[in-house]
C-alpha positions, 0 to 999 in steps of 0.5 A: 785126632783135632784134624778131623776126616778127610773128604774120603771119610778117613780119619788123619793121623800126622807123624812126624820122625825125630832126628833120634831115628836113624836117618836109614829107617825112615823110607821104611816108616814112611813105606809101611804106614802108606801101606797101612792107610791103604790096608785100613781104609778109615784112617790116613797116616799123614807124614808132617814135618812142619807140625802144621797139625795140633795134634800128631804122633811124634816118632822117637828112636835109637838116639833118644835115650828111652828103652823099649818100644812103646806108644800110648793108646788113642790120642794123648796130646802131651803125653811124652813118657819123658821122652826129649823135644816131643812137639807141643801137643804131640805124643811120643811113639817110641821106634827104635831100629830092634822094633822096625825088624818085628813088625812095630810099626803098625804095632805101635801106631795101632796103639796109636789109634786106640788098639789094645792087646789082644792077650789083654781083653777081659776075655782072653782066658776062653782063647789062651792059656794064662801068662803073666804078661796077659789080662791087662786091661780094666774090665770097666775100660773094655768096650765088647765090640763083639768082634772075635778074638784074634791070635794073629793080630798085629798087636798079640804078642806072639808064643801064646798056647791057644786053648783049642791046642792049635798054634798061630 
């Protein structure tokens, strides 16, 4: 994101929630990515209404007429998969209430930040058995950062049969 680092080397990620979010869920947003921020380390979720920064996450949810819940990954300034009244230079990240209840929203702000999913790395047939919804991503796009596969990532999805008869 354009607003750099903090002075404690964090990195700053603005949010700010659309009225399309139900007014009874936004505490809980704001909660978890407090939480996330302290879980992270390396990146803060900076709460800005006022759009003062250039770039930001745009929250969007049950009244916004889209489906599904969904973000895009790493900074896409612009990007609002037709989602309405996306701020200038924001992106949209889609929450509805469904999505709140399984863990999204540190799912979605993962992606957010640049995370794939884990059943989609190049790799992922020496860990699961294959599924459709697995191997997504472009083997030319993959940066191998040598870290393990991980079944019990917040952005797996779940009910994968792992390759070592053992569930997660």
């Amino acid at each position: 994101y354009s607003s750099g680092e903090t002075a404690e080397g964090r990195y700053i990620v603005p949010y700010a929630i659309q009225d399309t979010v139900p007014s009874s869920i936004w505490q809980q947003i704001h909660d978890e990515l407090d939480d996330f921020t302290l879980a992270m380390g390396c990146v803060e979720f900076v709460y800005d209404p006022e759009f003062s920064y250039e770039v930001g996450v745009h929250i969007t949810g049950d009244y916004s007429g889209g489906d599904g819940c969904w973000s895009y990954v790493g900074v896409s300034p612009g990007k609002t998969g037709n989602e309405t009244n996306i701020h200038s230079g924001w992106q949209a990240l889609r929450l509805p209430s469904a999505c709140i209840l399984r863990g999204g929203i540190q799912h979605e702000f993962l992606h957010a930040i640049g995370f794939m999913h884990e059943q989609d790395r190049p790799d992922y047939l020496d860990y699961i058995e294959d599924r459709e919804d697995a191997g997504g991503i472009n083997a030319s796009y993959w940066v191998d950062t040598g870290h393990p596969f991980e079944p019990a990532s917040n952005v797996m999805y779940p009910y994968f049969r792992l390759l070592n008869g053992r569930s997660y």
